[in-house]
Backbone as numpy.savetxt, mean C-alpha at the origin, in Angstrom:
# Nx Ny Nz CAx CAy CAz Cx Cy Cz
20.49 -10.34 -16.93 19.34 -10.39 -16.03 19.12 -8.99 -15.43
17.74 -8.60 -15.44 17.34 -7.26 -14.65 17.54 -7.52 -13.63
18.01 -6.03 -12.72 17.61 -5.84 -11.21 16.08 -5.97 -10.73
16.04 -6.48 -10.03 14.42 -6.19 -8.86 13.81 -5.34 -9.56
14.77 -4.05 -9.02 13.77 -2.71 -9.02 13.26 -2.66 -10.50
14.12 -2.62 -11.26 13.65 -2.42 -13.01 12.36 -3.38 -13.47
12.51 -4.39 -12.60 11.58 -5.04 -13.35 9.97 -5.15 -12.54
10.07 -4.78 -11.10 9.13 -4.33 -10.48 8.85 -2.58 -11.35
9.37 -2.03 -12.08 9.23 -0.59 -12.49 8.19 -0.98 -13.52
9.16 -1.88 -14.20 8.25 -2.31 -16.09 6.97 -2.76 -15.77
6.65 -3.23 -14.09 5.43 -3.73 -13.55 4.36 -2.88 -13.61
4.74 -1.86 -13.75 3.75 -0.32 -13.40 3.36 0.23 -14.89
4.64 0.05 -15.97 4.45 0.56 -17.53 2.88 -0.06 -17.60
1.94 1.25 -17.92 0.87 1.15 -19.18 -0.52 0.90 -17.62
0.17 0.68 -16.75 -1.60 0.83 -15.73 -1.95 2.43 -15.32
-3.18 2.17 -15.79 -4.18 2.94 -16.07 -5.12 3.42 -14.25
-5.03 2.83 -13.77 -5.81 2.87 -12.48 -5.88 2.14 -11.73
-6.03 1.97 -10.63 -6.25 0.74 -9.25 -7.19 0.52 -8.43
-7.68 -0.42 -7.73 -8.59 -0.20 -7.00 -7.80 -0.24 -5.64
-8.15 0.71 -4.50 -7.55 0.72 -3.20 -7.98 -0.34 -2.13
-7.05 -0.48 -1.33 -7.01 -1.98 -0.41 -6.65 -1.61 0.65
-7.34 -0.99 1.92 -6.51 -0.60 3.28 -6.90 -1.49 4.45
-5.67 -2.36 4.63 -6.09 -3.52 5.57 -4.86 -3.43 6.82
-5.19 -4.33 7.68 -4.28 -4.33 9.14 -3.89 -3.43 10.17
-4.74 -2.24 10.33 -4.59 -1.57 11.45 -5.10 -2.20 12.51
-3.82 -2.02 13.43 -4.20 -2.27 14.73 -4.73 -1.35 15.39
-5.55 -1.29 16.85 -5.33 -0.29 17.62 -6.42 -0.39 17.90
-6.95 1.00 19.08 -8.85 0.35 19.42 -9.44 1.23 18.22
-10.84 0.80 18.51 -11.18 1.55 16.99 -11.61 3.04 16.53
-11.06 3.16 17.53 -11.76 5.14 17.06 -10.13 5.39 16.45
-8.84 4.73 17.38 -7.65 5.19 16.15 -7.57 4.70 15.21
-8.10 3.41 15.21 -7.86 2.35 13.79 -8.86 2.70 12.67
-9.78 3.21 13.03 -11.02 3.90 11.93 -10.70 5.17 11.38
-10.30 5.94 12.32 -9.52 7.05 11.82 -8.45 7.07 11.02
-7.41 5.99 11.43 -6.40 6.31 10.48 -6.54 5.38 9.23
-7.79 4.40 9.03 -7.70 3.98 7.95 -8.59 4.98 7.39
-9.11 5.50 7.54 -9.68 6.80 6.93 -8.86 7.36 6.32
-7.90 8.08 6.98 -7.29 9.15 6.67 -6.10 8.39 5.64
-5.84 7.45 5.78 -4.96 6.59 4.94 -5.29 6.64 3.64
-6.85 6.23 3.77 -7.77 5.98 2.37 -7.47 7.64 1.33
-7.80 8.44 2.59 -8.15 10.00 1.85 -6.57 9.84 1.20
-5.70 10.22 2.04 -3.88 10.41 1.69 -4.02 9.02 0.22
-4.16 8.02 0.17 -3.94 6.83 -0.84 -4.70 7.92 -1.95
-5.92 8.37 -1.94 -6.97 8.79 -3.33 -5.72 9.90 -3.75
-5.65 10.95 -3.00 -4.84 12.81 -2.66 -3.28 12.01 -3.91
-3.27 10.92 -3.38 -1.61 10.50 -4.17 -2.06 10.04 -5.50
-3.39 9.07 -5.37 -3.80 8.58 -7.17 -3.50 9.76 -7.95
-4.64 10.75 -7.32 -5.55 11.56 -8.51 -4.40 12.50 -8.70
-3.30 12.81 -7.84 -2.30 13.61 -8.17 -1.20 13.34 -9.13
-1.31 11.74 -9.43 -0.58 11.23 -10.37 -1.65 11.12 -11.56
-2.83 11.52 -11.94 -3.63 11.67 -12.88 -4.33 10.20 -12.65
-4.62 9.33 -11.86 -4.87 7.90 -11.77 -6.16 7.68 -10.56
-6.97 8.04 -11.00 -8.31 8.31 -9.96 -8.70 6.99 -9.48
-9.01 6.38 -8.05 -9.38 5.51 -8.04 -10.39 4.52 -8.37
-9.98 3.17 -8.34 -11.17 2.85 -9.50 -12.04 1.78 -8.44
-13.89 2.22 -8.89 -14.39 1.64 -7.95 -14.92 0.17 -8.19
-15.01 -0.75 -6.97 -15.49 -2.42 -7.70 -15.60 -2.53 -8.97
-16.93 -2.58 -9.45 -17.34 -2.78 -10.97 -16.29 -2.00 -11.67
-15.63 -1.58 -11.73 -14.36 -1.23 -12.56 -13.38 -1.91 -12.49
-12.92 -2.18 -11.74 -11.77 -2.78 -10.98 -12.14 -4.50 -11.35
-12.88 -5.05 -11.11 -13.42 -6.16 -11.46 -13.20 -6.57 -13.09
-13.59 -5.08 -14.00 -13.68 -5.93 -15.44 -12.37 -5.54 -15.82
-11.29 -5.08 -15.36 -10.30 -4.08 -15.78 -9.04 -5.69 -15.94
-8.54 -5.78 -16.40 -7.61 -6.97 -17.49 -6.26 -6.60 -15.84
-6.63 -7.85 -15.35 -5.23 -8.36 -14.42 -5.53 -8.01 -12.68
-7.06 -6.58 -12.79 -7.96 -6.45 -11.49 -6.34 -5.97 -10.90
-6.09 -4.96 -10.82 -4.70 -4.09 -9.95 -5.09 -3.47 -9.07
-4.74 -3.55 -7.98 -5.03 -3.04 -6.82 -4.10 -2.09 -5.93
-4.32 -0.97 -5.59 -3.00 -0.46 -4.75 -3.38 -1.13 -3.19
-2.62 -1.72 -2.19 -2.82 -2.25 -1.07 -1.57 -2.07 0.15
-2.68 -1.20 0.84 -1.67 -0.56 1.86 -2.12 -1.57 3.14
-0.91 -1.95 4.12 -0.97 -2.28 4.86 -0.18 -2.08 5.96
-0.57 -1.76 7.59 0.30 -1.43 8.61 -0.43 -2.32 9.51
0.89 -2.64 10.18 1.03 -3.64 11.62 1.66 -3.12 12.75
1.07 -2.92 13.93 1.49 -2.33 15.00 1.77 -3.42 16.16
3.10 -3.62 16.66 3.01 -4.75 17.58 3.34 -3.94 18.97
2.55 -4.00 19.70 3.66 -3.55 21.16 3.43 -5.06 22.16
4.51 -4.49 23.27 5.01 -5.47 23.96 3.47 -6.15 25.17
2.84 -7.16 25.05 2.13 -7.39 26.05 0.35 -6.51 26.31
0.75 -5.46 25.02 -0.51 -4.83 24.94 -1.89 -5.60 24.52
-2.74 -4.81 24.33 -3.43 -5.06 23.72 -4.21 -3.74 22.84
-4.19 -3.85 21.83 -4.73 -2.29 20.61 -3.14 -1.67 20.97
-3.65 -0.33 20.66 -2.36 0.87 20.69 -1.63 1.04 21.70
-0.02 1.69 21.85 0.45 1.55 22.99 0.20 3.05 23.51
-0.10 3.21 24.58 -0.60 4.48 25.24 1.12 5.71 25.18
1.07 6.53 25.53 2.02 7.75 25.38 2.62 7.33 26.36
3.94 7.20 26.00 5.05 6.88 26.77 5.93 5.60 26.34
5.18 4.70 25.90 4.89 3.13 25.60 5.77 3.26 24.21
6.34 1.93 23.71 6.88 2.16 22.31 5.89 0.71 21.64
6.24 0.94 20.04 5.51 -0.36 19.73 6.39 -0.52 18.16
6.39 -1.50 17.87 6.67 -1.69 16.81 6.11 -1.09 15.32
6.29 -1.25 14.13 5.31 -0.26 12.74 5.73 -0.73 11.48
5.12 -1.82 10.97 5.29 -2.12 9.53 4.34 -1.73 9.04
4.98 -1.43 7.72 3.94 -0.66 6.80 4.57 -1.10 5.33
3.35 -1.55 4.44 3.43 -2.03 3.04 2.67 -1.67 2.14
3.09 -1.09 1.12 2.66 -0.13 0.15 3.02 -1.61 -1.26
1.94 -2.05 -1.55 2.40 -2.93 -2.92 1.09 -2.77 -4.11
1.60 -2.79 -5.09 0.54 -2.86 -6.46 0.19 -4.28 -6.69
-0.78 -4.83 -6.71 -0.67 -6.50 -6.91 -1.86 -6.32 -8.17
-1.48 -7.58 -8.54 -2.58 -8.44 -10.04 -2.32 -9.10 -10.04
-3.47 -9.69 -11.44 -3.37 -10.84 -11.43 -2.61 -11.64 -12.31
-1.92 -12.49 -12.28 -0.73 -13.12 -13.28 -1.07 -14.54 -13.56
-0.34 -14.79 -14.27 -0.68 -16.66 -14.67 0.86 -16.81 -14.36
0.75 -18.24 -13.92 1.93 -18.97 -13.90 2.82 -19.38 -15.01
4.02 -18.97 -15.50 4.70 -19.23 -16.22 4.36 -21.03 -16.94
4.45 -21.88 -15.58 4.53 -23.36 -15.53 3.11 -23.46 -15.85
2.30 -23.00 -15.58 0.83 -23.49 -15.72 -0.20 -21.94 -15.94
0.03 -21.62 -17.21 -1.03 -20.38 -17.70 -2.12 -20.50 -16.93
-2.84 -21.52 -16.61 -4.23 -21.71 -16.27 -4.46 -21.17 -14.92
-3.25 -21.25 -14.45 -3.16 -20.62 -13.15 -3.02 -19.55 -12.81
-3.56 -18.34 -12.28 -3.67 -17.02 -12.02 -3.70 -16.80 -10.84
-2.89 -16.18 -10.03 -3.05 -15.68 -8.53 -2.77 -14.27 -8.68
-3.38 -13.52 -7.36 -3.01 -12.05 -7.46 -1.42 -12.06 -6.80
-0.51 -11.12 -7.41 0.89 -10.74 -6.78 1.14 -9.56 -6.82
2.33 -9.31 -5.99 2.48 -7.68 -6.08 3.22 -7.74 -7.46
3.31 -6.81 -8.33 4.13 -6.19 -9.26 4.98 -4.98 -8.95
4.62 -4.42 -7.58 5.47 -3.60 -7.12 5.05 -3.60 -5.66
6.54 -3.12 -4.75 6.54 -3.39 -3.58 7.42 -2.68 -2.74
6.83 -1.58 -1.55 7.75 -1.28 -0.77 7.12 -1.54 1.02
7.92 -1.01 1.64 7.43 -1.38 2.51 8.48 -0.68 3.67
8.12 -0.57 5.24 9.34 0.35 6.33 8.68 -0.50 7.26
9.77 -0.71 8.38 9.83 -0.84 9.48 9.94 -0.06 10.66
9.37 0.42 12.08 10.24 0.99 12.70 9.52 0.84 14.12
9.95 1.66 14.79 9.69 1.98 16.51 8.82 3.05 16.55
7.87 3.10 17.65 6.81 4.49 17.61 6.82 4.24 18.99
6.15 5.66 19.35 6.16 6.40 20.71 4.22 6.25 20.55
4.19 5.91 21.60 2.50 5.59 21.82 1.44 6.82 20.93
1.77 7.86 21.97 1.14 8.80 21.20 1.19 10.01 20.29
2.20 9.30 19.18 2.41 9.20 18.08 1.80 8.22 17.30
1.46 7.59 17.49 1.17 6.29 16.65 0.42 6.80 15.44
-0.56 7.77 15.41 -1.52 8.03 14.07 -0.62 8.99 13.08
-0.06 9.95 13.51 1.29 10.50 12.68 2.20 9.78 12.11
2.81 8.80 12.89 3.62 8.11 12.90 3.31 7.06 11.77
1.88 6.64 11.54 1.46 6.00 10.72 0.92 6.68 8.93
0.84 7.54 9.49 0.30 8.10 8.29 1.90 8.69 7.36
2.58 9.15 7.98 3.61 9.17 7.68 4.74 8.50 7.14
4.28 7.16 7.42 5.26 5.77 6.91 4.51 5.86 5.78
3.23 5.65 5.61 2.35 5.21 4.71 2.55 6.38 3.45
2.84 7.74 3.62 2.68 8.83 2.71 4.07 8.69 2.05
5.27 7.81 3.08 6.34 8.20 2.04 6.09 6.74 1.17
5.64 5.67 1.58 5.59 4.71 0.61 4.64 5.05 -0.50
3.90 5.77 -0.25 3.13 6.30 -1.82 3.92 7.30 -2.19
4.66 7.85 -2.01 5.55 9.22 -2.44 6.82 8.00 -3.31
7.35 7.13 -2.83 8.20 5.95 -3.57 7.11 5.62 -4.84
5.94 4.81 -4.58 5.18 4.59 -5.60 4.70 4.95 -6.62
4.80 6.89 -6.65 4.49 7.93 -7.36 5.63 7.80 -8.28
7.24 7.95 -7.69 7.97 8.12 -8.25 8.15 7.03 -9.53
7.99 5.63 -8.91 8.11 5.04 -9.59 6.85 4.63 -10.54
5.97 4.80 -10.68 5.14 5.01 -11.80 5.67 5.96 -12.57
6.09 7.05 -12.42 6.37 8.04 -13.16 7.46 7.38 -13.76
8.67 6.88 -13.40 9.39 6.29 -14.01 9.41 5.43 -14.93
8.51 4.58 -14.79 7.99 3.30 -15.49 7.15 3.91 -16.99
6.34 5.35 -16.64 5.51 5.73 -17.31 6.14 6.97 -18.38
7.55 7.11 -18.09 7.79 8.15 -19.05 8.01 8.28 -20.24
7.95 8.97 -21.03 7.94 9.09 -22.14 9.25 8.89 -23.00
């Protein structure tokens, strides 16, 4: 039997492109717009640097299994509400996964989207830090994701 990782790797052999997915920022919205912005830009800066340009709807749509790269961060603080102000700590998950679409072993007919690859960090942030702090979780989980495409993809 394979490990996890190997077989989340073989998940990545032979894709061609993704369409991007940036969901769950918390915070009020001039930080939460911003940093899914800047998330989006950092997510494309990591495709196109792995030769894998992002791919838009109507592509992504006719493309065999519809793969998506899908980043996601969750900010919890204690009793707040949006971001925790400077001084304040808050919680920071962040999930970096490749998902498609698969059929069920038990029932072909059945197709749901899943990740085929998956990382993801936890941690503590200082209020005003939070947009560094975020972009930063998020850049090393595409810096993992790079690697491992490359792995999956070598020759």
């Amino acid at each position: 039997m394979e490990e996890g990782g190997q077989v989340a790797i073989r998940g990545l052999r032979g894709l061609e492109g993704v369409y991007l997915v940036i969901e769950g920022i918390a915070g009020p919205d001039d930080i939460a717009g911003m940093t899914e912005r800047l998330l989006r830009e950092d997510a494309e800066v990591c495709l196109r640097r792995m030769g894998m340009p992002p791919m838009g709807a109507g592509e992504w749509l006719s493309t065999s299994g519809s793969p998506h790269l899908y980043v996601r961060v969750e900010v919890a603080a204690d009793g707040l509400a949006g971001a925790p102000d400077e001084g304040e700590t808050a919680g920071l998950a962040a999930t970096v996964q490749v998902r498609e679409k698969v059929s069920l072993e038990r029932s072909p007919a059945v197709r749901v989207m899943a990740p085929v690859w998956s990382s993801q960090c936890v941690g503590q942030v200082e209020g005003g830090e939070l947009q560094e702090s975020i972009r930063a979780s998020v850049s090393s989980l595409l810096e993992e994701f790079a690697e491992a495409y490359e792995r999956a993809n070598a020759s």
